[in-house]
C-alpha positions as CSV (number, residue, x, y, z in Angstrom):
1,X,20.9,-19.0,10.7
2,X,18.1,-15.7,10.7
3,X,16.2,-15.2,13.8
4,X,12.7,-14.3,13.5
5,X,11.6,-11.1,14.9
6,X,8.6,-11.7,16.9
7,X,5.5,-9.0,15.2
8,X,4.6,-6.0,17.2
9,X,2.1,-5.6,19.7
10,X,-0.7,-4.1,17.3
11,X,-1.0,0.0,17.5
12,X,-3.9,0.8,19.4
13,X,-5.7,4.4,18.2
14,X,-7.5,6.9,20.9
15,X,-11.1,7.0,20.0
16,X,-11.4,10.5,20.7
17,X,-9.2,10.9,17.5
18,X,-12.0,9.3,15.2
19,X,-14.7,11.6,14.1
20,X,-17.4,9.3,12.7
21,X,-20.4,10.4,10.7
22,X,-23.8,8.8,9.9
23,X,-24.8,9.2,5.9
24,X,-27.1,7.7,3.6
25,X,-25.5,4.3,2.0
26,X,-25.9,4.4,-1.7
27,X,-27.1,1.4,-3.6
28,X,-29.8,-0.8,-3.6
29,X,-31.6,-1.3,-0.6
30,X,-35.3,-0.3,-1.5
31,X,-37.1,2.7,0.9
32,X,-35.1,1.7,3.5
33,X,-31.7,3.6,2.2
34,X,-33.9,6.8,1.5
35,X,-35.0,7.2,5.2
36,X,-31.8,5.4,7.1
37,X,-28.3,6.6,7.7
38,X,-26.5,3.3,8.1
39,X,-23.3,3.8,6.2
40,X,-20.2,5.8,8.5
41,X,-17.6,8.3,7.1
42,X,-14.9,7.5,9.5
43,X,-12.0,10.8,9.5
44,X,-8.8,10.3,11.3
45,X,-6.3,13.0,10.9
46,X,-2.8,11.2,11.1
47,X,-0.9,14.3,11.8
48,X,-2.7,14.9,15.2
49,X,-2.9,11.6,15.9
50,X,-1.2,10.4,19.1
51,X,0.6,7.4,17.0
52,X,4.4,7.0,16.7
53,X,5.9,9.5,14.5
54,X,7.9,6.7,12.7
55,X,4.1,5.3,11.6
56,X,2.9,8.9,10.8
57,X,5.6,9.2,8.5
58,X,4.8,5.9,6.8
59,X,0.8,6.5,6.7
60,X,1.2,9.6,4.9
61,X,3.9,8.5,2.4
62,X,1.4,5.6,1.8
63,X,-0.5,6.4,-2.0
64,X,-3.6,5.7,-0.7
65,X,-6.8,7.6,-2.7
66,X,-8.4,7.8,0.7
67,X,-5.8,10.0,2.7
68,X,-6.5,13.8,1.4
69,X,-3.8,16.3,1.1
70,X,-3.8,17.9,4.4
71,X,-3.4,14.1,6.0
72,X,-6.7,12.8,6.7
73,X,-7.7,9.3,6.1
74,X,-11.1,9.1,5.2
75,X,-12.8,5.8,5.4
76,X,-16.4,4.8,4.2
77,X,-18.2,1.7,5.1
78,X,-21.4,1.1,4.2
79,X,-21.3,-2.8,3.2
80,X,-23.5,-3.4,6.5
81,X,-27.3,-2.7,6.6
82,X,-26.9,-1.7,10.4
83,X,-24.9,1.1,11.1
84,X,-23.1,-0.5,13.8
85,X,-21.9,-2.9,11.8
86,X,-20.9,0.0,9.3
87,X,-19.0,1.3,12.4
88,X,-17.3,-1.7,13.3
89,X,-16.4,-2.5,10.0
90,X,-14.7,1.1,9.3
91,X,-12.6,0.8,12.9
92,X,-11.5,-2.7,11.3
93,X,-10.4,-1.1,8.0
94,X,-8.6,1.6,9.7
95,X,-6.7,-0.8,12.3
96,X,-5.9,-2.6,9.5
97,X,-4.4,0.0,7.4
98,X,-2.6,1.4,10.8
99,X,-0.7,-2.1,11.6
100,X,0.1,-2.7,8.0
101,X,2.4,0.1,8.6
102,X,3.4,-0.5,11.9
103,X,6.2,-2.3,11.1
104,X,9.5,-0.7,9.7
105,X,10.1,-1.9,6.3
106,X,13.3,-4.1,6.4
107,X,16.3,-2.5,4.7
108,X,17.6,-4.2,0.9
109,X,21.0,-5.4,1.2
110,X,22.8,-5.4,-2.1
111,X,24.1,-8.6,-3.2
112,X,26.5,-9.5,-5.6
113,X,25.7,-11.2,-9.2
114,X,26.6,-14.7,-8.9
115,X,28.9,-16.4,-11.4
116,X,26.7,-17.9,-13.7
117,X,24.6,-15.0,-14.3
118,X,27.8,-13.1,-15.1
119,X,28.4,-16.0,-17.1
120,X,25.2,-15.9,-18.9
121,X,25.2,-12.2,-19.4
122,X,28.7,-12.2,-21.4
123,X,27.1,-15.0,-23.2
124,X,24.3,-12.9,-24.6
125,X,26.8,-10.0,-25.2
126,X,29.1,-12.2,-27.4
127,X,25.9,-13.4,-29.1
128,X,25.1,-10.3,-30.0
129,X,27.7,-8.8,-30.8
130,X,27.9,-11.4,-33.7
131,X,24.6,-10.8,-34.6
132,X,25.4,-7.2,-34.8
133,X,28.9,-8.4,-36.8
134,X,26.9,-10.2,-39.1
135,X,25.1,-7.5,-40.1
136,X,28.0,-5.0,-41.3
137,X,28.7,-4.5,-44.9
138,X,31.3,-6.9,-46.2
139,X,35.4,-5.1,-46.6
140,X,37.7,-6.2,-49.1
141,X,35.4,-6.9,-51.4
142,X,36.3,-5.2,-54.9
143,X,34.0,-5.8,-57.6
């Protein structure tokens, strides 16, 4: 019988922590894009961050492109036309990201082979081992 661990409560992030900045969205968009800043480069440095060390450590082993070298996750949104949308949306991306870590990963237990794949491995050996056989130069031959 396993028992279910119930899922954390998700990790909530200071706001203060975020630095968010208003830039031009590339793309199409017409004359609006030239004149608006609606896209948001969200930075969140995850080594100053007040989050459990446990999810630091996983964030920053993470190989994510968007988490520089000095441990900043840097997150552009610029799907929406508004930028508070933009802003939203990058908040959303980062909780995301955050919880998907929050989470331990559960440890692997080794198991043993069972007994038909030991079966079927010795099966393969022996067959070829006489392919291998077959393929010897003949003894005792004299000619």
């Amino acid at each position: 019988m396993t028992t279910s661990v119930p899922p954390p409560e998700p990790l909530l992030i200071v706001e203060s922590e975020v630095q968010t900045n208003a830039i031009r969205a590339q793309g199409a968009g017409g004359q609006n894009v030239n004149k608006v800043s609606s896209a948001i480069h969200l930075r969140f440095d995850i080594s100053a961050s007040s989050l459990p060390e446990s999810v630091k450590e996983r964030l920053l082993t993470l190989r994510d492109a968007r988490i520089t070298s000095e441990g900043v996750l840097i997150i552009k949104a610029q799907r929406f036309r508004t930028q508070e949308k933009n802003r939203l949306d990058a908040f959303m991306r980062l909780h995301e990201l955050v919880n998907s870590v929050a989470t331990p990963p559960t440890p692997r237990r080794a198991t043993q082979p069972t007994f038909g794949s030991k079966q079927r491995r010795l099966q393969s050996k022996g067959l070829r081992a006489q392919t291998k056989n077959l393929r010897a130069p003949v003894r005792g031959h004299d000619d």
